[in-house]
C-alpha positions in Angstrom: 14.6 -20.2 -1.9 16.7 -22.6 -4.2 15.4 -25.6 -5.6 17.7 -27.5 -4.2 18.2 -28.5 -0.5 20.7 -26.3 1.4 21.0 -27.5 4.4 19.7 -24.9 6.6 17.0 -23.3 8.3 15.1 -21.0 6.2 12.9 -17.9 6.5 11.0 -16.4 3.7 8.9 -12.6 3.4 6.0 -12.6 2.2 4.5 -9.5 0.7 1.6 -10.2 -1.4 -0.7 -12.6 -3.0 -1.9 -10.3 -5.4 -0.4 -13.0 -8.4 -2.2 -16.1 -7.7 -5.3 -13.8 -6.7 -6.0 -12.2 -9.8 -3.5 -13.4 -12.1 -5.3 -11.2 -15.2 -3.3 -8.3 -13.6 -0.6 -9.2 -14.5 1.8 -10.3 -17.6 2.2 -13.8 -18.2 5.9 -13.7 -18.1 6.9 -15.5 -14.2 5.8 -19.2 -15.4 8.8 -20.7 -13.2 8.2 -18.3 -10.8 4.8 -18.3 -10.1 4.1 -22.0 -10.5 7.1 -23.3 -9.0 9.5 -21.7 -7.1 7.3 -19.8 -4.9 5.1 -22.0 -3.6 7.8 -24.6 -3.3 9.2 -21.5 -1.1 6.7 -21.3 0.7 5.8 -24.9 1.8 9.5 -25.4 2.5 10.2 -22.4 4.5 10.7 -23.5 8.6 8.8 -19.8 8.6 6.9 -17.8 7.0 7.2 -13.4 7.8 3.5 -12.0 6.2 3.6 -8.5 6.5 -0.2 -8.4 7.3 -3.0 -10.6 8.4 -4.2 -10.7 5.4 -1.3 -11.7 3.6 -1.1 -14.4 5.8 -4.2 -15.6 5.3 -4.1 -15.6 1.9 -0.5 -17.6 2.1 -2.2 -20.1 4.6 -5.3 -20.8 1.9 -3.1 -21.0 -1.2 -0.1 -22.8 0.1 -1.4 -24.8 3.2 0.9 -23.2 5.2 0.4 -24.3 8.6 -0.9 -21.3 11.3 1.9 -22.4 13.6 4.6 -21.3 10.7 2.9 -18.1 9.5 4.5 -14.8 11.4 2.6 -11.4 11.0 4.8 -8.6 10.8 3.7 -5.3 9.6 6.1 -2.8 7.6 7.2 0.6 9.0 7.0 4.2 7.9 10.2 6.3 7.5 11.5 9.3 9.5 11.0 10.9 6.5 7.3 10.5 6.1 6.1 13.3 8.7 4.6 17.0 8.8 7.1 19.6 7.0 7.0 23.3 7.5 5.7 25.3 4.8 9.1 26.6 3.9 10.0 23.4 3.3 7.3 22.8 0.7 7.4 25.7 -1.6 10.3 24.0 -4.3 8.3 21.0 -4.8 4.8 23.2 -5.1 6.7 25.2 -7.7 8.3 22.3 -9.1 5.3 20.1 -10.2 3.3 23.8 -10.6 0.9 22.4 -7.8 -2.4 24.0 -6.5 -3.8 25.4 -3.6 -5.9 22.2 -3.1 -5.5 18.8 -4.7 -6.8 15.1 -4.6 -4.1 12.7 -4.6 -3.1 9.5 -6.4 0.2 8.2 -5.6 1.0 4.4 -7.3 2.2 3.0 -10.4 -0.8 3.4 -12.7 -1.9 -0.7 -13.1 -5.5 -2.5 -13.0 -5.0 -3.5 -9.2 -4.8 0.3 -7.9 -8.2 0.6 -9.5 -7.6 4.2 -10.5 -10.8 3.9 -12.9 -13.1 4.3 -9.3 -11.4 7.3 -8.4 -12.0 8.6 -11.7 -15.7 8.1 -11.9 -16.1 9.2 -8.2 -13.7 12.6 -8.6 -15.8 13.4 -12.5 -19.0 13.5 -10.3 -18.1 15.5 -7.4 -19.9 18.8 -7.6 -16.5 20.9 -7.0 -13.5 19.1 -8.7 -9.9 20.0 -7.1 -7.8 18.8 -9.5 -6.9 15.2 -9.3 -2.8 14.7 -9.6 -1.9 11.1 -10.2 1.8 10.3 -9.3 3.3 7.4 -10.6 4.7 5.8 -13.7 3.2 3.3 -16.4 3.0 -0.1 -15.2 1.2 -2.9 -16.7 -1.8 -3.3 -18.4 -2.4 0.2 -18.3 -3.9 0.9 -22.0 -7.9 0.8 -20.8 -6.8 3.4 -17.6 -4.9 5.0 -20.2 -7.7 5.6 -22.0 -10.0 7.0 -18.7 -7.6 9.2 -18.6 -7.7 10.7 -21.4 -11.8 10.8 -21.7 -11.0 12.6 -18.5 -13.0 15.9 -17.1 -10.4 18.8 -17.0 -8.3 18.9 -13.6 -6.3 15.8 -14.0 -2.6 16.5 -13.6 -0.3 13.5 -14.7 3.3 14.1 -12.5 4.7 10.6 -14.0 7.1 9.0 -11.5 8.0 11.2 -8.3 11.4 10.9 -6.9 11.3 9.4 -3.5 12.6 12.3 -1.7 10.4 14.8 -3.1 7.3 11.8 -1.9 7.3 13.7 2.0 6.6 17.2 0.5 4.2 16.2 -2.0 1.8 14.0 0.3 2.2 17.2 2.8 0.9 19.6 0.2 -2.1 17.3 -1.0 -5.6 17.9 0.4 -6.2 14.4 1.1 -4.9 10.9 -0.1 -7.3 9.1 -2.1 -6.3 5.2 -2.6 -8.6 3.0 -4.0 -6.9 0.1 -4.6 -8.5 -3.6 -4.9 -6.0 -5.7 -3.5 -2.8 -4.6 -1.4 -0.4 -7.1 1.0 0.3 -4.1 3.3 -0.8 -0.4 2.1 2.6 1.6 2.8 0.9 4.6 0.6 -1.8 5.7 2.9 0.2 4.9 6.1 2.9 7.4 4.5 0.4 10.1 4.1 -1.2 9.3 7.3 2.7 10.0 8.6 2.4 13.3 7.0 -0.5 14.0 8.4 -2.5 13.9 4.9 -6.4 12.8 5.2 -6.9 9.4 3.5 -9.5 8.3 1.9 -9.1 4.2 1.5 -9.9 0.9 -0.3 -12.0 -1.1 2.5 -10.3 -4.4 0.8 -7.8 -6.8 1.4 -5.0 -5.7 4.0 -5.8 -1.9 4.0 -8.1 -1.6 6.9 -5.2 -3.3 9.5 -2.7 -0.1 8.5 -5.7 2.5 8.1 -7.7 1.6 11.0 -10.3 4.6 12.1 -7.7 7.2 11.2 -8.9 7.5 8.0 -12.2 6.9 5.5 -12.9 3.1 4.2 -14.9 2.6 1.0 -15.5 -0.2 -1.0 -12.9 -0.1 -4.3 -15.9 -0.8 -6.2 -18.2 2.2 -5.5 -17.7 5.1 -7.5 -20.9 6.5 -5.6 -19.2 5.9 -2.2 -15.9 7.2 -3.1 -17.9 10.6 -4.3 -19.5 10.9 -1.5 -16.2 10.1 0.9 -14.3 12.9 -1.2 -16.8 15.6 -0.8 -17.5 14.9 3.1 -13.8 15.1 3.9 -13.1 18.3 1.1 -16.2 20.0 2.4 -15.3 19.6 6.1 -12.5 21.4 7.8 -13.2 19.7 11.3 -13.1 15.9 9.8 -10.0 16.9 7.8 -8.4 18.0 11.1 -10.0 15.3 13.2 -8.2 12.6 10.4 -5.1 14.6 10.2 -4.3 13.7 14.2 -5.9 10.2 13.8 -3.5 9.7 11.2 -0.7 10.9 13.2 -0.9 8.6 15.7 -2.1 5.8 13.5 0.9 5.8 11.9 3.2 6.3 15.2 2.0 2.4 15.6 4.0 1.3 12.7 8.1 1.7 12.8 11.2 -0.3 10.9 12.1 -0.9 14.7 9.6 -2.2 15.3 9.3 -4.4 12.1 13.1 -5.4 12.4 12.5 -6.8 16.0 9.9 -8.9 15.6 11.6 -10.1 12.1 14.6 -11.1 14.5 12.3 -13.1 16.9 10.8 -15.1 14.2 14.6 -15.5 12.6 15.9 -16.2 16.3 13.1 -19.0 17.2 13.7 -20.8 13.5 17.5 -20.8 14.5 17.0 -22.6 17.8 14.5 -24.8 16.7 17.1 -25.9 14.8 20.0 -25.9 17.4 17.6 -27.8 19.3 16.3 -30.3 16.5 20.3 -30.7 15.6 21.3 -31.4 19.6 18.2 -34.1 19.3 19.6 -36.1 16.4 
């Protein structure tokens, strides 16, 4: 929001917390930000839009934003995101040079996506798919860097995917594998889940509210755990299948219709409060 006073009602999004959580994740370059101008924001919004319990909670504890101002209102998955014929797969396979069967790491490669666990967990599995991480460099990358390159054969590096080639490459992926330690929402596994990809997911922060029991929940910090979630779900057919319709409908639940309605109801109320607040003076 501006420093200054406007004038008018305000609403403010909230996506994550992630900053004032861990701030060693991140560079040291959003002083003014950071210190000032969002939580000034966020103390001076008539309403706050957290696009998951979590997030809220974490905006409440940091910012002593009142419940009564704190709106939950979870993000949506594309039309896109959804099961594609096998026709329709084939130029991306061939395109990336993709295998039969693959693990699959989809983020910008940064401390908080904790793509260190996966590595430990997929190095010990007794049969390796190959691992294929796609995303792009981000920050603080240098020790994963270096994981990567200590690395057990079998780990493909795409670099950043373009968005509409995203559909076909979670379809062709034998399962999702997101270990992150601290998301606001989780829009990766609920797009595979869309796709009807088997995810394997960080038990922290927001990720259990968008996974639910349509997929597997581990603790980010259990390299053991994450093995042993990998081989159960690439050594059983049934769970994969089970997971794949879980997912489906999972994922059914969350819609930018139904995000952009409840938005509007939290934009509407703020507006009459004010009509009526106005009317009172």
């Amino acid at each position: 929001m501006p420093l200054a006073k406007v004038g008018l009602p305000a609403v403010v999004t909230a996506h994550d917390m992630a900053i004032y959580r861990h701030p060693e994740w991140f560079p040291g370059r959003q002083t003014l930000s950071v210190r000032l101008i969002v939580p000034r924001s966020m103390r001076r919004a008539d309403a706050v839009v957290a696009v998951s319990r979590h997030t809220a909670a974490d905006v409440g504890d940091l910012f002593g934003v009142p419940v009564e101002r704190l709106h939950v209102v979870p993000e949506g998955v594309g039309p896109q995101y959804r099961p594609l014929p096998r026709e329709e797969l084939a130029a991306v396979g061939r395109r990336y040079d993709l295998p039969e069967r693959f693990v699959l790491f989809v983020s910008t490669i940064e401390p908080r996506k904790n793509l260190e666990t996966l590595l430990d967990a997929w190095s010990r599995l007794r049969e390796r798919p190959p691992l294929v991480v796609a995303g792009g460099w981000g920050w603080r990358y240098e020790e994963v860097q270096r994981r990567l390159d200590r690395a057990p054969e079998g780990v493909r590096l795409l670099g950043p995917v373009r968005p509409a080639e995203l559909p076909a490459l979670y379809n062709l992926a034998t399962c999702l594998a997101h270990p992150a330690w601290y998301e606001g929402f989780g829009l990766t596994p609920l797009e595979a889940m869309a796709c009807g990809t088997p995810v394997v997911a960080s038990s922290a922060s927001s990720l259990p509210e968008v996974v639910g029991d349509a997929g597997l929940l581990v603790p980010p910090g259990d390299p053991d755990g994450w093995r042993d979630a990998l081989e159960r779900l690439l050594d059983d057919a049934a769970l994969r299948a089970r997971l794949k319709d879980h997912g489906l409908r999972r994922a059914s639940e969350f819609t930018w219709q139904k995000a952009a309605a409840a938005t509007w109801q939290v934009l509407d109320k703020v507006l009459q409060n004010s009509v009526s607040h106005g009317e009172e003076g």
